[in-house]
GUDREN-188334 format. One record per residue (C-alpha): residue in one letter; x, y, z. Coordinates in Angstrom, 3 decimals. Layout:
BEGIN
atom rest = a&px = X&py = Y&pz = Z
...
***
This chain:
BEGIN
atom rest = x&px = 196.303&py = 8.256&pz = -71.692
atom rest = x&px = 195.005&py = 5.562&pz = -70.177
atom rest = x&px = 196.607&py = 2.695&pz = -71.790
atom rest = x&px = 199.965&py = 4.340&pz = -70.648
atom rest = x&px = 198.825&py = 5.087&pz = -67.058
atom rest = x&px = 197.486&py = 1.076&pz = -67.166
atom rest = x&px = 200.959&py = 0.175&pz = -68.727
atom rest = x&px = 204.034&py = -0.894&pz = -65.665
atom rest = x&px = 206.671&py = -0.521&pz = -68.227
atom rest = x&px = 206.544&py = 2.857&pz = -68.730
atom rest = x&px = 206.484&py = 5.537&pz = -66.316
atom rest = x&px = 207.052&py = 9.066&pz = -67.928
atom rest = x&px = 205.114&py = 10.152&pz = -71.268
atom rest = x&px = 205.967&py = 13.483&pz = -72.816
atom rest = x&px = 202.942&py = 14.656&pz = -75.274
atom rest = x&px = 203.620&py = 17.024&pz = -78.345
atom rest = x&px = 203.814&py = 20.589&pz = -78.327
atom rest = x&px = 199.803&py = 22.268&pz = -77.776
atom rest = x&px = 198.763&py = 25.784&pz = -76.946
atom rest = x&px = 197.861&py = 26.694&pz = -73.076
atom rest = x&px = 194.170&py = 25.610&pz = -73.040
atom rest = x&px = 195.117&py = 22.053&pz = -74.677
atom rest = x&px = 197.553&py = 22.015&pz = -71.609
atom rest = x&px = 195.672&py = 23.609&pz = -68.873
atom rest = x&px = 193.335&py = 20.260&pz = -70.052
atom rest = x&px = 196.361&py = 17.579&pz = -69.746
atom rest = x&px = 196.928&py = 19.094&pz = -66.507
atom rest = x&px = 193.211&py = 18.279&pz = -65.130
atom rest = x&px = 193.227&py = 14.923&pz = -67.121
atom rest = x&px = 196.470&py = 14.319&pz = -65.269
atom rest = x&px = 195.608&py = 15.216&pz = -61.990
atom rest = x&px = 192.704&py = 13.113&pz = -62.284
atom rest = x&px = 194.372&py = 10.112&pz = -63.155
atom rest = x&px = 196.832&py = 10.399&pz = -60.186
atom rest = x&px = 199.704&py = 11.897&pz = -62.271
atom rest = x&px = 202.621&py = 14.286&pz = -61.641
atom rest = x&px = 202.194&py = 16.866&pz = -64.888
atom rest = x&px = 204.681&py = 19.421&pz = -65.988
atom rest = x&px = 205.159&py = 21.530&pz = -68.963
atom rest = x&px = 208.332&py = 22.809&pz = -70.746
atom rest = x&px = 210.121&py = 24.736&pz = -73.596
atom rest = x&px = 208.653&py = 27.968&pz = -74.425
atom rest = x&px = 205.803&py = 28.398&pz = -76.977
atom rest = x&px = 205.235&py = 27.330&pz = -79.438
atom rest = x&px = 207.340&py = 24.040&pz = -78.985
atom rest = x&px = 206.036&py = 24.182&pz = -74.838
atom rest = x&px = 204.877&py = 20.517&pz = -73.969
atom rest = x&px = 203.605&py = 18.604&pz = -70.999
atom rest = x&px = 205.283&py = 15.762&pz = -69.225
atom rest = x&px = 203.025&py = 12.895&pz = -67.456
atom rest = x&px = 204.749&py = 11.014&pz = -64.800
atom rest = x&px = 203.514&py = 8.385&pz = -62.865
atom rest = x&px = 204.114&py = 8.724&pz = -58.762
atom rest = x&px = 205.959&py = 6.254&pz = -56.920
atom rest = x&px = 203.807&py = 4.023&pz = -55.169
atom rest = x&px = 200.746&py = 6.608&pz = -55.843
atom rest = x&px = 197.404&py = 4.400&pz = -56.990
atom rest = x&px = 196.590&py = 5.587&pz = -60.555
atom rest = x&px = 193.140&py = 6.399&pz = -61.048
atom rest = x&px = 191.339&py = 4.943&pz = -64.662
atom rest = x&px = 188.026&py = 6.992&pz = -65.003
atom rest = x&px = 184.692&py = 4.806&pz = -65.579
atom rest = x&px = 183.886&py = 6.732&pz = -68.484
atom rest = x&px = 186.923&py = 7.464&pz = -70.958
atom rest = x&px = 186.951&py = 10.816&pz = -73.067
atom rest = x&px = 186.966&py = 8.620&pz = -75.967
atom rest = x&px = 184.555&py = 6.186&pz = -74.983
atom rest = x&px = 181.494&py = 9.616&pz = -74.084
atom rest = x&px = 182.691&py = 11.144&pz = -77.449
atom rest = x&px = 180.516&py = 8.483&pz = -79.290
atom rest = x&px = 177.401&py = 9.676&pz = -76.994
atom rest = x&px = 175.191&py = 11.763&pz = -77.741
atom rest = x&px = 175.424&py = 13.543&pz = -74.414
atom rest = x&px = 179.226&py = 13.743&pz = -74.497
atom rest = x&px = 179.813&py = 17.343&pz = -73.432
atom rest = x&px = 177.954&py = 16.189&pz = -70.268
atom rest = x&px = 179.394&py = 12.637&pz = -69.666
atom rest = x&px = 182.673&py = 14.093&pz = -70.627
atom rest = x&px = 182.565&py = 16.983&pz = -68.286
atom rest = x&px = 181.143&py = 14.899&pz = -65.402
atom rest = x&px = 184.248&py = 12.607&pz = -65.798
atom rest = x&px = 186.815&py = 15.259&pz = -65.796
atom rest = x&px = 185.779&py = 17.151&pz = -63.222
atom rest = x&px = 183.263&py = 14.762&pz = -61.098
atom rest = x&px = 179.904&py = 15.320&pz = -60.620
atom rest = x&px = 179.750&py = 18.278&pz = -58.404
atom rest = x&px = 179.799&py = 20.856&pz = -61.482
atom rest = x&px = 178.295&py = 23.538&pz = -63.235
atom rest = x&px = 178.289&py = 24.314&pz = -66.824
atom rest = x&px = 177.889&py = 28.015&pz = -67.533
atom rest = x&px = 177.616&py = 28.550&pz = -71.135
atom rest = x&px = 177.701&py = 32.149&pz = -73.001
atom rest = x&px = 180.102&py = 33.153&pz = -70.523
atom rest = x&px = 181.387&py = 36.463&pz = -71.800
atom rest = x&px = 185.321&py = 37.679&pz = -70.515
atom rest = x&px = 183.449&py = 41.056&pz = -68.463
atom rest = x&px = 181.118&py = 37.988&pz = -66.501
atom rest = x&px = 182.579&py = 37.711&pz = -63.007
atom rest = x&px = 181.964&py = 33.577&pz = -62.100
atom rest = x&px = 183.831&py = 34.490&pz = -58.871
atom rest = x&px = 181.204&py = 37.317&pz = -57.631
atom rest = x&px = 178.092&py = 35.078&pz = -58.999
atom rest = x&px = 179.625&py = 32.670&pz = -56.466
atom rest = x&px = 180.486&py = 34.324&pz = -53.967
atom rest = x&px = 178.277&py = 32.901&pz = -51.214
atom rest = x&px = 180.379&py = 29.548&pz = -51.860
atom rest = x&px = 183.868&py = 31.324&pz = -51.782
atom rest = x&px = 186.590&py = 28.893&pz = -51.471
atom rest = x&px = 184.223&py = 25.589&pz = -52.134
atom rest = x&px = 184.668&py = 25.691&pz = -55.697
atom rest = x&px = 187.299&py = 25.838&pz = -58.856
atom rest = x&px = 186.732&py = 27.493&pz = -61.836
atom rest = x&px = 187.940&py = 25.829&pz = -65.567
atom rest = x&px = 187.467&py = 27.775&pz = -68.158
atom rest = x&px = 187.617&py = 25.503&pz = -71.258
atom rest = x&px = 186.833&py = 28.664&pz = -74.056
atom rest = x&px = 185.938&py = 32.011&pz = -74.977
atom rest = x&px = 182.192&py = 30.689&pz = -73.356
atom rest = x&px = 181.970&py = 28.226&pz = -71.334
atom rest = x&px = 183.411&py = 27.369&pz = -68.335
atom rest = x&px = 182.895&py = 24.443&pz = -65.406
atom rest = x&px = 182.616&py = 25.667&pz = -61.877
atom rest = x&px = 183.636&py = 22.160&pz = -59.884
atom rest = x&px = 182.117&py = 22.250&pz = -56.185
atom rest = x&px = 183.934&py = 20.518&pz = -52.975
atom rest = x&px = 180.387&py = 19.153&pz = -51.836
atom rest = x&px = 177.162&py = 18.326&pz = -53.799
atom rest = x&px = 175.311&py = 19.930&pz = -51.710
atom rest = x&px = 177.106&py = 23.326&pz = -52.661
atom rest = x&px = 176.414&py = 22.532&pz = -56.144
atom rest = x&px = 172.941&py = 21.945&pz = -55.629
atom rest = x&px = 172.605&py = 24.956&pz = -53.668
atom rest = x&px = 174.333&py = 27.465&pz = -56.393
atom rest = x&px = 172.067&py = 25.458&pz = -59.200
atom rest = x&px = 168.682&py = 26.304&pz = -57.552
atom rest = x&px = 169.841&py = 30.250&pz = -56.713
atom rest = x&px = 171.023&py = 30.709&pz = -60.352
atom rest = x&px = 168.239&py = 28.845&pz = -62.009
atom rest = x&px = 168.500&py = 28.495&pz = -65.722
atom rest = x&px = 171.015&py = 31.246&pz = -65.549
atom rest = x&px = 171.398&py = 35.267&pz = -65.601
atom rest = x&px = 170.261&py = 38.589&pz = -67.439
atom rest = x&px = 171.911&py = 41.708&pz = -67.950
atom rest = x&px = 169.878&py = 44.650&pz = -67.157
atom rest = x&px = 168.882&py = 45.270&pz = -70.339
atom rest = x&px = 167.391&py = 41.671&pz = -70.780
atom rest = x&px = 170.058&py = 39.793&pz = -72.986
atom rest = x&px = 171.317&py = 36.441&pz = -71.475
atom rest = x&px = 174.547&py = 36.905&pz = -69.305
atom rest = x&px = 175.128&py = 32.973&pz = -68.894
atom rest = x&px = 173.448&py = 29.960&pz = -68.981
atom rest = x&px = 173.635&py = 27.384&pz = -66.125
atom rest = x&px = 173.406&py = 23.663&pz = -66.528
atom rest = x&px = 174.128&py = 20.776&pz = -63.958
atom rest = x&px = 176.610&py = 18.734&pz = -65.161
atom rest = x&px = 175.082&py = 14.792&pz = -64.672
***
């Protein structure tokens, strides 16, 4: 991706078929590097068009994908480079936890990305919103019969 957003020849790349999560990702990753993004075809040969704007700067993160794979910490470097470095990481997020009523008191200063069955990012506006929701929920949250709802981490 970033040797065609960094290449002046080429100004549309179409990627190869991929299921809705693998997309809902490209869309981010897009968005992130400055791109128009939009999918086609129906499933399973649906794909996602990157376009470059006209006269829009394009926007290289510091930290490829590629590059934090190789790390050790790459879930965090990773995460922190998709989606900045006001996030959340809840992890054992099951489908009947509501991320939107845990949140609540910041209501319309975050996003939600759910990237699996578990885990999902919660990406603030302001760091101190971030920093606010990370001391409330602590480590995370229990059920009322003790077993772990979620786990909360601060993406670095």
């Amino acid at each position: 991706l970033a040797a065609f957003v960094r290449d002046p020849k080429r100004s549309v790349l179409d990627l190869r078929p991929m299921g809705r999560r693998h997309r809902a990702v490209v869309h981010e990753l897009g968005r992130r590097y400055g791109l128009e993004t939009q999918s086609f075809d129906r499933e399973p040969n649906r794909y996602t068009r990157l376009e470059k704007k006209p006269n829009a700067p394009i926007q290289v993160p510091r930290v490829l994908l590629s590059q934090a794979a190789k790390d050790p910490d790459a879930l965090n470097k990773s995460l922190a480079t998709l989606w900045g470095r006001n996030a959340l990481l809840f992890r054992g997020v099951g489908r009947d936890v509501s991320l939107d009523r845990v949140l609540s008191d910041w209501a319309g200063r975050f996003t939600l990305h759910r990237l699996d069955g578990e885990h999902v990012i919660a990406s603030f506006d302001r760091p101190e919103d971030q920093r606010k929701a990370a001391e409330e929920l602590g480590g995370g949250r229990r059920g009322a019969g003790g077993s772990v709802l979620f786990r909360v981490e601060v993406v670095t």
